[in-house]
N, CA, C and O atoms as a DFTB+ gen file, in Angstrom:
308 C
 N C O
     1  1       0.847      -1.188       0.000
     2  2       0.000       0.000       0.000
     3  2       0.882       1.237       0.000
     4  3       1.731       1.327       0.886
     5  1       0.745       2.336      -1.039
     6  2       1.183       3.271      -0.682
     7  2       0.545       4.198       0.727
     8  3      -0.347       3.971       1.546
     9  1       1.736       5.592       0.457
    10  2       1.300       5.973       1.810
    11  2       1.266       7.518       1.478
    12  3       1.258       7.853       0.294
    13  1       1.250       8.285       2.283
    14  2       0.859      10.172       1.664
    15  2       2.020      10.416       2.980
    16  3       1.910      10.133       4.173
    17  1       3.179      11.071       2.206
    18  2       4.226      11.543       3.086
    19  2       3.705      13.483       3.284
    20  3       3.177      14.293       2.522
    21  1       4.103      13.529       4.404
    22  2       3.379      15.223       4.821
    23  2       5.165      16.154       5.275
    24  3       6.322      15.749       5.389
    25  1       4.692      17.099       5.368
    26  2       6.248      17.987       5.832
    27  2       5.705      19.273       5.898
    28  3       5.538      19.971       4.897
    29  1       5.352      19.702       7.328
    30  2       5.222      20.665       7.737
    31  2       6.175      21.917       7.177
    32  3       7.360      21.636       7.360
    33  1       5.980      23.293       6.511
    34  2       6.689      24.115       6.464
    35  2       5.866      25.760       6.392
    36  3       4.666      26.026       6.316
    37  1       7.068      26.655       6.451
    38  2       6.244      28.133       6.303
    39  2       6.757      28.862       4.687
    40  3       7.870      29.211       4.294
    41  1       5.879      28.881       4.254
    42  2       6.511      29.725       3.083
    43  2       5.851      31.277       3.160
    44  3       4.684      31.453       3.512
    45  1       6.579      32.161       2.858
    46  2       6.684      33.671       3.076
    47  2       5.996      33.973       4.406
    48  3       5.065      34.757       4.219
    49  1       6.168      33.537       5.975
    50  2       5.191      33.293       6.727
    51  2       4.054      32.517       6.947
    52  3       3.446      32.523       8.018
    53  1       3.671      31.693       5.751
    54  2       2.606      31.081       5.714
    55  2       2.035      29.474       5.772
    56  3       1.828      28.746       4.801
    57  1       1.863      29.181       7.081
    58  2       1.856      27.952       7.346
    59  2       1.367      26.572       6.315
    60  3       0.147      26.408       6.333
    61  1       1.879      25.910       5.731
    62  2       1.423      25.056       4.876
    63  2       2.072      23.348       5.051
    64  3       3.173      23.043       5.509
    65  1       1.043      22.451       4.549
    66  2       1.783      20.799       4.401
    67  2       2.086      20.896       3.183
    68  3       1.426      21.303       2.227
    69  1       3.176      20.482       3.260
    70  2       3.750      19.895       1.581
    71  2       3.361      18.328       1.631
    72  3       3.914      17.668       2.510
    73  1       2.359      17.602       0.670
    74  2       2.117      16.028       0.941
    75  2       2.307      15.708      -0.638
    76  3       2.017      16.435      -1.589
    77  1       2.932      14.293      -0.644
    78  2       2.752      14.107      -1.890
    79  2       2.358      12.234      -1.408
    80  3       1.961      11.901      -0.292
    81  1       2.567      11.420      -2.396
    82  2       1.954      10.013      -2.144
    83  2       2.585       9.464      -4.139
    84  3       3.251       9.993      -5.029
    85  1       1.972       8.383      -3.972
    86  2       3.277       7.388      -5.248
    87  2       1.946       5.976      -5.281
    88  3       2.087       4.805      -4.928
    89  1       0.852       6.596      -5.779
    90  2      -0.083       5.394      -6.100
    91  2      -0.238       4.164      -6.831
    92  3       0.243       4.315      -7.953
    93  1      -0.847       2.669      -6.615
    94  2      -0.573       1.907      -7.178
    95  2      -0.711       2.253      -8.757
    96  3      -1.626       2.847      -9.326
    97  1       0.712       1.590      -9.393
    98  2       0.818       1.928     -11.214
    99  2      -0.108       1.147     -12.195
   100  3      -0.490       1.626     -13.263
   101  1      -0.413      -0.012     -11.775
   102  2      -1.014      -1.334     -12.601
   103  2      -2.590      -0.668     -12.924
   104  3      -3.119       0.197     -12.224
   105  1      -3.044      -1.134     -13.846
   106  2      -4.153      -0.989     -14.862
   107  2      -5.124      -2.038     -14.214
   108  3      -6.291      -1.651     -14.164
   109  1      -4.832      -3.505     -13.619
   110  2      -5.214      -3.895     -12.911
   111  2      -5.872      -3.991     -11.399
   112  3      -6.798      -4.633     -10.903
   113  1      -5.065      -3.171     -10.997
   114  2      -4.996      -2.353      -9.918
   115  2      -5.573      -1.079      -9.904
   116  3      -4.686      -0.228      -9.837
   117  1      -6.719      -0.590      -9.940
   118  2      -7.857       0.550     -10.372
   119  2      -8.416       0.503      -9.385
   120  3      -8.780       1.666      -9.213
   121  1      -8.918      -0.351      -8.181
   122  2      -9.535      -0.059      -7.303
   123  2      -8.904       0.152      -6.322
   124  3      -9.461       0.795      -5.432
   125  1      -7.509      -0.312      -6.125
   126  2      -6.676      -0.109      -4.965
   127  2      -6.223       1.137      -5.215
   128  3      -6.354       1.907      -4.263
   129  1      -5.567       1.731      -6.520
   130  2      -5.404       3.440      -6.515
   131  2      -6.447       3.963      -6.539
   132  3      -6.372       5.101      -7.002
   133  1      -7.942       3.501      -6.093
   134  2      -9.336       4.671      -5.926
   135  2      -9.083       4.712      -4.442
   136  3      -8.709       5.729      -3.857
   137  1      -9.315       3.509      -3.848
   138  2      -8.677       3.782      -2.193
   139  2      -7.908       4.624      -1.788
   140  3      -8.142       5.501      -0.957
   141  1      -6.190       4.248      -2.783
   142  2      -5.556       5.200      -1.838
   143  2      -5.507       6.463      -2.189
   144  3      -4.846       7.190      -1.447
   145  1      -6.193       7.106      -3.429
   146  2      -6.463       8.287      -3.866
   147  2      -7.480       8.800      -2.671
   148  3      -7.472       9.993      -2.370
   149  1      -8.257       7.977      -2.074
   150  2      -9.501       8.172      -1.284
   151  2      -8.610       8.451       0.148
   152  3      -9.012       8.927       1.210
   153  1      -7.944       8.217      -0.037
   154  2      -6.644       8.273       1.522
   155  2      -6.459       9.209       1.383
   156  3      -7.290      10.023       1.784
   157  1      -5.137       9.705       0.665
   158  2      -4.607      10.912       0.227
   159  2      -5.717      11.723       0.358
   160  3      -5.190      12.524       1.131
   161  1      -7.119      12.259       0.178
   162  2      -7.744      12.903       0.001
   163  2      -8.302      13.188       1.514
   164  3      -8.723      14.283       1.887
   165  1      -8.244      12.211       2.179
   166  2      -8.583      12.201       3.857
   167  2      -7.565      13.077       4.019
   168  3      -7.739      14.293       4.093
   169  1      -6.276      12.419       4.094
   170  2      -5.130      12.948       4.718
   171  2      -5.341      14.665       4.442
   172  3      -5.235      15.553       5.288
   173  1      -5.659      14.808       3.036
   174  2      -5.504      16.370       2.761
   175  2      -6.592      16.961       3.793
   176  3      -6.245      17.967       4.411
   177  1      -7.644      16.528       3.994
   178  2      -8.699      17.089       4.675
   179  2      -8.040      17.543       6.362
   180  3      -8.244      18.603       6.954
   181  1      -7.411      16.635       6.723
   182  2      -7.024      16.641       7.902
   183  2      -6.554      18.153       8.597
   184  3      -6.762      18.796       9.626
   185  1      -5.974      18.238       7.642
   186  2      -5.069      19.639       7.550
   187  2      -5.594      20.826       7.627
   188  3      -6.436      21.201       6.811
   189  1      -5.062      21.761       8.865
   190  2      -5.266      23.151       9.518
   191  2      -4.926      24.389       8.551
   192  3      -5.458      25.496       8.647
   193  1      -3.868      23.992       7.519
   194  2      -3.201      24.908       6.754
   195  2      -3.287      24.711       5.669
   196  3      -3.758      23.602       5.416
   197  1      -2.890      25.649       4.367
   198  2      -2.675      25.803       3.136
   199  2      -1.935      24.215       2.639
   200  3      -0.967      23.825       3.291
   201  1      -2.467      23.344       1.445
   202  2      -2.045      22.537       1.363
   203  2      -1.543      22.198      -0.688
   204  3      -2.292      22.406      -1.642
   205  1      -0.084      21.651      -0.740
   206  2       0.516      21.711      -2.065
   207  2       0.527      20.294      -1.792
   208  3       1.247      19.820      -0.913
   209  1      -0.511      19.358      -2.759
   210  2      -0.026      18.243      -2.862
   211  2       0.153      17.835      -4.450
   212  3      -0.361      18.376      -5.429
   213  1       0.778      17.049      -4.407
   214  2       1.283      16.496      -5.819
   215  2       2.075      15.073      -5.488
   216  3       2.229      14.793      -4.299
   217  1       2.638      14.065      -6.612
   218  2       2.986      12.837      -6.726
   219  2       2.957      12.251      -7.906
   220  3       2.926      12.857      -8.977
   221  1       2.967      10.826      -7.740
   222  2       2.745       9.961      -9.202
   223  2       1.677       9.473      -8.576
   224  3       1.595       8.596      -7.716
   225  1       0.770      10.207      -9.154
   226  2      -0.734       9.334      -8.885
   227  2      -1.281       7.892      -9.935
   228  3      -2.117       7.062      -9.576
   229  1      -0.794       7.899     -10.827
   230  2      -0.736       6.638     -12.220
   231  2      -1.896       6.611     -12.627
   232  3      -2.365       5.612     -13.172
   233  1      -2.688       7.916     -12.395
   234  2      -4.180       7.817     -13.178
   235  2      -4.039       7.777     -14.355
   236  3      -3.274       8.457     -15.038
   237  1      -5.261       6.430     -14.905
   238  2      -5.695       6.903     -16.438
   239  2      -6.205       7.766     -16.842
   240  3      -6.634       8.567     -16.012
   241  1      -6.428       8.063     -18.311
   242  2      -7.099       9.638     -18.546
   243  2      -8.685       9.061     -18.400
   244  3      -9.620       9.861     -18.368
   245  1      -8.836       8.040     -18.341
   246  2     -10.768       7.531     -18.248
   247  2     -10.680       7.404     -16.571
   248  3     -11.662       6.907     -16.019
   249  1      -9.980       7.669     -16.058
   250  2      -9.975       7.648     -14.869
   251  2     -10.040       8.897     -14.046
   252  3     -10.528       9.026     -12.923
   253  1      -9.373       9.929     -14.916
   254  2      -9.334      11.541     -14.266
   255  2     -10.834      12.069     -14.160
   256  3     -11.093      12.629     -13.094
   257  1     -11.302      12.030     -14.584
   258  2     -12.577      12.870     -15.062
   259  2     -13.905      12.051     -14.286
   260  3     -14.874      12.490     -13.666
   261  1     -13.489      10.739     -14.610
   262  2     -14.333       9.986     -13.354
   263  2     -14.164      10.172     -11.871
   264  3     -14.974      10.634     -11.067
   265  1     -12.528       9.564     -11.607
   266  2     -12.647       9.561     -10.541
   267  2     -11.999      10.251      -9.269
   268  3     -12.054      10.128      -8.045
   269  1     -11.268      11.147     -10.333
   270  2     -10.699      12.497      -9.399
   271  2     -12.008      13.712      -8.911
   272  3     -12.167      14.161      -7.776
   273  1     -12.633      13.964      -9.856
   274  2     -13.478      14.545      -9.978
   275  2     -15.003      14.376      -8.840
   276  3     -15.531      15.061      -7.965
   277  1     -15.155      13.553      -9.248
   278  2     -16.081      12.528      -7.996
   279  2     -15.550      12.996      -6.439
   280  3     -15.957      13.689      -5.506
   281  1     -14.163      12.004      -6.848
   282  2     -13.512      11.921      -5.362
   283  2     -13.363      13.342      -4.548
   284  3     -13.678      13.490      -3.367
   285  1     -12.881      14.247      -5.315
   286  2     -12.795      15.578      -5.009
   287  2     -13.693      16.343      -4.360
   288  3     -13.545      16.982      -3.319
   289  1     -15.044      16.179      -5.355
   290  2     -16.119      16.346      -4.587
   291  2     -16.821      15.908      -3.693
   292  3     -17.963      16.350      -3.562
   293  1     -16.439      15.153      -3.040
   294  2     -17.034      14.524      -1.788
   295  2     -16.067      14.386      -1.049
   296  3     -16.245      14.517       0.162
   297  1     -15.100      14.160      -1.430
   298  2     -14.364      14.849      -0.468
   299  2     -13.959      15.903       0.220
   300  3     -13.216      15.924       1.201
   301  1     -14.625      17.029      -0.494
   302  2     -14.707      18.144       0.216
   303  2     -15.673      18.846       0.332
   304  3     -15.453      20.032       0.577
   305  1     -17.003      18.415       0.211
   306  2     -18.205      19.103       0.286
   307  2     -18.392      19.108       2.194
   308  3     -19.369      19.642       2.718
């Protein structure tokens, strides 16, 4: 299982997590990177401060629009 690495820092004064994460790559593997995309997306929630995340997420492009999109939104409504 991947995991969502975090690192507290201040940029110009301004408190922020730097998180990034390295999701499963396989084509086979589509429901285990919806999980841990679904992680990563907790993890971001968690957070008090301004947040820059980025990584190798290994989304397909039939996958962006589905399930980033989705995920995004409920994840933060």
């Amino acid at each position: 299982m991947s995991c969502v690495c975090a690192e507290q820092a201040t940029v110009k004064n301004v408190a922020c997590s730097l998180m990034t994460s390295h999701l499963e790559s396989t084509a086979s593997h589509a429901g285990e990177r919806k999980r841990q995309l679904k992680t990563a997306f907790d993890a971001i929630k968690q957070q008090q401060n301004t947040v820059v995340f980025g990584g190798d997420l290994n989304l397909r492009d039939k996958e962006v629009c589905h399930r980033v999109t989705l995920t995004f939104d409920l994840a933060f409504r």
